[in-house]
N, C-alpha and C positions, 0 to 999 in steps of 0.2 A: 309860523309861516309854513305853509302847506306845499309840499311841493310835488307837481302831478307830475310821474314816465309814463310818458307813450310809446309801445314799443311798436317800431316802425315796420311793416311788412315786410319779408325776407326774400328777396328775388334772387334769381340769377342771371347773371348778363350771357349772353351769349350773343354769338356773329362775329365781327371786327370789330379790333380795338380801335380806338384812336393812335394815331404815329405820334408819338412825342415830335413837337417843333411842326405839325401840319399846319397850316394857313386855313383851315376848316376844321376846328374837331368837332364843333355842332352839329356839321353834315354828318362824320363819322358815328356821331352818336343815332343820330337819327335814323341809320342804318340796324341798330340792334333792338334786340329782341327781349321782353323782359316775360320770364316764363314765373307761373308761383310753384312753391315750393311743395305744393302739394301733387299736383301733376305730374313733379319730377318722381317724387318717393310711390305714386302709384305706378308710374312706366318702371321704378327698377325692380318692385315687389312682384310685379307680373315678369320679369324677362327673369329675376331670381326662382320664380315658382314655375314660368319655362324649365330651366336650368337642370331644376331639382328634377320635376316629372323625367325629363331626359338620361340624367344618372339611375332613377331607381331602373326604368325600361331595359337600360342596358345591362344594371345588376339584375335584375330578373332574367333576364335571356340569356349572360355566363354560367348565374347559379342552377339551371336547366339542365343548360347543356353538361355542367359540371355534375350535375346528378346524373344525367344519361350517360355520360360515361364512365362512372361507379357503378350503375345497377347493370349495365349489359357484362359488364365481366362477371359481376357474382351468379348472373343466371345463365350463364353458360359453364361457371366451376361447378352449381347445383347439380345443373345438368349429366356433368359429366363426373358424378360421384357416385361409385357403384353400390349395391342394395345392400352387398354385404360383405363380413369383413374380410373374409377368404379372398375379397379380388382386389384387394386396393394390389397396388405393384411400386415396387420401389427401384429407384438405380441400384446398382451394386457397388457397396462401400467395397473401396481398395484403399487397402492401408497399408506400406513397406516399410516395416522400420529400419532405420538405422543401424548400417553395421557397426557393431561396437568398438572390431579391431581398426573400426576408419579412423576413430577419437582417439584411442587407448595411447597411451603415453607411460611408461617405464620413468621415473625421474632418477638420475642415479646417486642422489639422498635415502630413496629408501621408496617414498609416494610413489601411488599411481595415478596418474592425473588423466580427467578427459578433458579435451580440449577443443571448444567447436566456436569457429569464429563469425559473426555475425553482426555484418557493416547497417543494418536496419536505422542500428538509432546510435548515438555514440557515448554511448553506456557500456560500461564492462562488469559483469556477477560473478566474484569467486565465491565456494563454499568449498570449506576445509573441514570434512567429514572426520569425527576421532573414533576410534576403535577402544571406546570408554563406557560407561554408566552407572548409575544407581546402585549395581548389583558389585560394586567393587568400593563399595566403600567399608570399612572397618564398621565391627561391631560394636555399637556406642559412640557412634559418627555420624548417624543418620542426618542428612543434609548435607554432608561434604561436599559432594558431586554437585549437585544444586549449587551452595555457593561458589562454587572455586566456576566454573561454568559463566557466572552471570559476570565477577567479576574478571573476565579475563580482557574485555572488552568497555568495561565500566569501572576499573578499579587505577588505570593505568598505567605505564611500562618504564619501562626504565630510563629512556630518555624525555618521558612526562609526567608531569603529574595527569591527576584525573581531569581537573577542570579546564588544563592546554589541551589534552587529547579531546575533550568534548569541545572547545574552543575551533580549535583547528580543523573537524573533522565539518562542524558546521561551516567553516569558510570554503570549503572544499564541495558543499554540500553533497557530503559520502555519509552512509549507511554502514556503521560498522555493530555487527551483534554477534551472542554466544552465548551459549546456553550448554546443560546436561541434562538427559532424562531419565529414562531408566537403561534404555537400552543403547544411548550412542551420543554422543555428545558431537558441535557442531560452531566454527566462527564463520562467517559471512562478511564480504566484505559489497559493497554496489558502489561506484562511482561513475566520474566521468571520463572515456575512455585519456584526454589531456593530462590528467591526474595521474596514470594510473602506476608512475615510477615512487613517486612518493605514496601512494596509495598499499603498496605492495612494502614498501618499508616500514608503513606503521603494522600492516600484516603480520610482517617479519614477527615484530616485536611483540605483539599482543600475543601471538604464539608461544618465543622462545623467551620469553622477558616481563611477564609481568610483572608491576608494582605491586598488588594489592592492597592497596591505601586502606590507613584503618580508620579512617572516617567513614569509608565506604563497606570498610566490613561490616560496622558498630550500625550503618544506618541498614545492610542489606539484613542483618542479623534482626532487628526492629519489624520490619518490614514480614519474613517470615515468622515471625512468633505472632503478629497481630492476622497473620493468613493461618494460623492453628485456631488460632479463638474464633475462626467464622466459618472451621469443617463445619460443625451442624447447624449450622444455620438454615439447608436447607435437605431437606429429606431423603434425596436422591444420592447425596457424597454418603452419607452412613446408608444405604442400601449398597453402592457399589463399594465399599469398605466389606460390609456383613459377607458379601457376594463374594468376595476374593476372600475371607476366611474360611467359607464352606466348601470351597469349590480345591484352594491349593493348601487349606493348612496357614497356622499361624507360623511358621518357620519356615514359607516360600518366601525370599529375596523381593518379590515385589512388594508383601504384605508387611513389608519393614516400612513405617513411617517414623519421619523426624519427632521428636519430643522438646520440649524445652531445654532439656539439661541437656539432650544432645547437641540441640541446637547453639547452647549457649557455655557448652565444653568445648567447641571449635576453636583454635589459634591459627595465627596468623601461619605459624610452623605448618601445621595438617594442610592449609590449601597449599605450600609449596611444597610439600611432601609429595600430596598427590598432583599435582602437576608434573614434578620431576617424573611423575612415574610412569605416568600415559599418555604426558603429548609429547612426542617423540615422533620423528617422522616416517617408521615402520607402521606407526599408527593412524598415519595420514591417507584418505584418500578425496583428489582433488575434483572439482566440477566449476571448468571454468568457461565460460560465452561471452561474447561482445564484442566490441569494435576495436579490433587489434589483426597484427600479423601474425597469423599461428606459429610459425616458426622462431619469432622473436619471443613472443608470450613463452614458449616451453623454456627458450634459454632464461627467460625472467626467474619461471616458476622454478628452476635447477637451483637461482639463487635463496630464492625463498625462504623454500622447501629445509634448506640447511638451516638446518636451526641449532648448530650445536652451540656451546658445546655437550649438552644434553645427551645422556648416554642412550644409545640406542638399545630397546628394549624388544623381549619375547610379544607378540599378539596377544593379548587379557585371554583366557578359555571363557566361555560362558557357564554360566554354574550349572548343574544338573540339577534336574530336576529332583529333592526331595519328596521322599514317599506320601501320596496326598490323603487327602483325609478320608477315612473308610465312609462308604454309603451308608445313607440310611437318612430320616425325615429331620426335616428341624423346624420348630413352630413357634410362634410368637403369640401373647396373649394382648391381644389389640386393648389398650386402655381409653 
């Protein structure tokens, strides 16, 4: 059985409807208007393709205008750039620094702290400068400074282990670092100025109390022996090595680098030896900004700052300079 669709013409009714419940809707109907679907789709391809013409006219005549007034400034800056370089003319930079006895702060622990308060954002930055480095470590301890330095802030204190102080500090989300160089060693604390009574007691402590955790020795210890196996890797660290031989002498203070057996004759004793020795709050000088009452901040830092019971200590001398290496050429046989 065959079965034929016919598919019916597709109108649209348009005019009045019929009134549900009218007593005539055959009049009603005879009243409308039955339009074909093609008529309809060419009247809205044309009022769409109006439409369109209408939008580009009017993007054409902002993006004009928006170009006229880009190119008339640049040719009147053209214009007014002189031929040479003797005439350009400049404002006069004025710069007034800071008086420093404005900041300066005596703490009467021993520090001297500057103190500059700064409502901008409400953030508070201490940096707890040491009167330490590189140059005071023992003969056949190359690396002490280094480590005792990283872990003072990574190893953690007495009232935590390492992984509470890294725990806590990120709930807190505070910034606490520390490090030695050759020539000064440095802890840092950033947080948020609502923090910053418990902020200042972990302070305390990474100063006057470190843990030194020996998972953290054993892993910073690792860490530095696999950074000796990658000096030369690139050609520039043994140039600037060569460089500092010829220039100070193999027995200049800087020219002292860690070795392995140095590295790995270190005990737990030597970082709190040298700790006892230099962070001491004669050795302290402070830098601190942020979102506080200056007046309250210095009574904080008064507490701080005390870190005993840590004996206070002579200021480190700096070492003299050793007699340097006599002139004369030094050459390589390029391979």
């Amino acid at each position: 059985m065959n079965v034929v669709i016919q598919k019916a013409p597709i109108v649209v009714r348009t005019g009045p409807r019929a009134v549900p419940g009218s007593q005539h809707p055959r009049k009603a109907d005879a009243h409308t208007n039955l339009i074909p679907t093609r008529t309809l789709q060419s009247h809205a391809l044309r009022a769409e393709d109006g439409s369109r013409s209408a939008v580009l006219g009017f993007a054409r005549t902002g993006l004009s205008a928006l170009l006229l007034c880009g190119v008339l400034p640049c040719l009147q800056a053209a214009t007014s750039i002189p031929d040479r370089p003797e005439k350009l003319t400049f404002p006069p930079l004025v710069y007034e620094p800071p008086a420093p006895e404005q900041y300066r702060v005596a703490l009467n622990a021993g520090p001297v702290a500057y103190v500059v308060a700064d409502r901008e954002l409400p953030l508070v930055n201490i940096v707890v400068y040491v009167r330490t480095g590189q140059y005071l470590e023992p003969a056949g301890k190359e690396g002490l400074a280094e480590l005792t330095g990283y872990l003072l802030a990574r190893g953690g204190t007495k009232s935590k282990t390492a992984e509470e102080l890294e725990e806590r500090l990120a709930f807190l989300a505070a910034d606490l670092g520390s490090g030695v160089n050759d020539t000064q060693g440095s802890v840092r604390l950033n947080l948020l100025s609502k923090d910053l009574d418990e902020g200042l007691a972990i302070l305390r402590e990474a100063l006057g109390a470190p843990r030194f955790q020996d998972d953290k020795i054993a892993l910073r210890k690792q860490q530095m022996l696999q950074a000796m196996k990658e000096r030369n890797d690139d050609s520039s660290a043994i140039e600037g090595r060569e460089h500092g031989f010829l220039a100070y002498g193999e027995e200049f203070w800087a020219n002292r680098y860690s070795t392995a057996a140095s590295v790995e004759g270190i005990t737990r004793g030597d970082l709190e030896s040298f700790h006892k020795q230099w962070f001491c709050p004669s050795n302290f000088v402070l830098a601190v900004s942020g979102d506080f009452d200056r007046a309250k901040m210095v009574e904080k830092l008064e507490v701080c700052s005390a870190i005993g019971p840590l004996p206070d200590r002579a200021r480190p001398r700096f070492p003299r300079t050793p007699p340097l290496r006599s002139p004369g050429f030094t050459w390589w046989t390029k391979m």
